[in-house]
N, C-alpha and C positions, 0 to 999 in steps of 0.2 A: 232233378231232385238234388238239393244237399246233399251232401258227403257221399251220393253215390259213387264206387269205386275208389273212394279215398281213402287214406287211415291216417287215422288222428295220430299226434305225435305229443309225448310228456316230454319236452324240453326241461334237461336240470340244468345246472351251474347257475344260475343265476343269480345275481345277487350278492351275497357272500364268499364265495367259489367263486367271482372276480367277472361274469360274464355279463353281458345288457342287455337287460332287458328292449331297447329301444333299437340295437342291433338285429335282435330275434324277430321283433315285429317287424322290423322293415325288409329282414328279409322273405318272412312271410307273406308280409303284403307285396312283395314286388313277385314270388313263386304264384300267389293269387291272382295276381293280374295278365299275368302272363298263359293262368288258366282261362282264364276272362270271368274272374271271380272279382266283387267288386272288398271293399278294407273289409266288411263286418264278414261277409263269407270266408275270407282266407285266414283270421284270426280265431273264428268260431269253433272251429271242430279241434282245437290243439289248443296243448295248456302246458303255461309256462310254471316251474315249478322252482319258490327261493324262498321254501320253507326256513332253511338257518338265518336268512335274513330276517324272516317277520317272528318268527319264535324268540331267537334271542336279541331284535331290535331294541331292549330297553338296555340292554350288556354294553352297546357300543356308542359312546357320547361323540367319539371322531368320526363314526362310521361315514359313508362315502353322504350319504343322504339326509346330515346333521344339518346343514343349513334347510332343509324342508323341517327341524321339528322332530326328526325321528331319532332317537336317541342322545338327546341332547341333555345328559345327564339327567336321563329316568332313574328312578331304583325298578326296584323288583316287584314296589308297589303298583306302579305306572305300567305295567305288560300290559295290560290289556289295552291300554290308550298308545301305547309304539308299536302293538303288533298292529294295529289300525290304519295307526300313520304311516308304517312302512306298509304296508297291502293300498293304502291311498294312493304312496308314492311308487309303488310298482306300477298300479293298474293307471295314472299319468302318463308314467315312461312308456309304457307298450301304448298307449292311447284309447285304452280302451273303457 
């Protein structure tokens, strides 16, 4: 069975707080396979969390993930179109 015996993990930093996303996964996915879980199971039960990233994505026009689109000189109007972009561009980086 799934997540028998396991516990899910809320990973923060991410994001904005400087941490990768594509680090996280990978090390997830290499922790999964070494369960002999295959990418979707070792990703599944744990969540990556870079809420000040996608919240205040329309605030940062240099941010790390401006060449994707995401805060490339949004205003205040545009939030709901960069928290998008940047939840787009999160869920790319981890692969998921």
């Amino acid at each position: 069975m799934l997540w028998e015996n396991q516990v899910p993990l809320l990973i923060p930093g991410v994001g904005a707080q400087g941490g990768s996303a594509s680090e996280v996964s990978r090390i997830l996915r290499e922790a999964g396979a070494a369960a002999g879980q295959d990418d979707k199971e070792a990703l599944s039960l744990h969540r990556v969390n870079s809420s000040s990233g996608i919240l205040y994505a329309y605030e940062k026009p240099g941010g790390a993930r401006a060449a994707d689109g995401v805060g490339a000189g949004a205003s205040s109007g545009d939030y709901v179109s960069a928290a998008q972009k940047a939840l787009d561009a999160l869920n790319k980086e981890i692969g998921y």
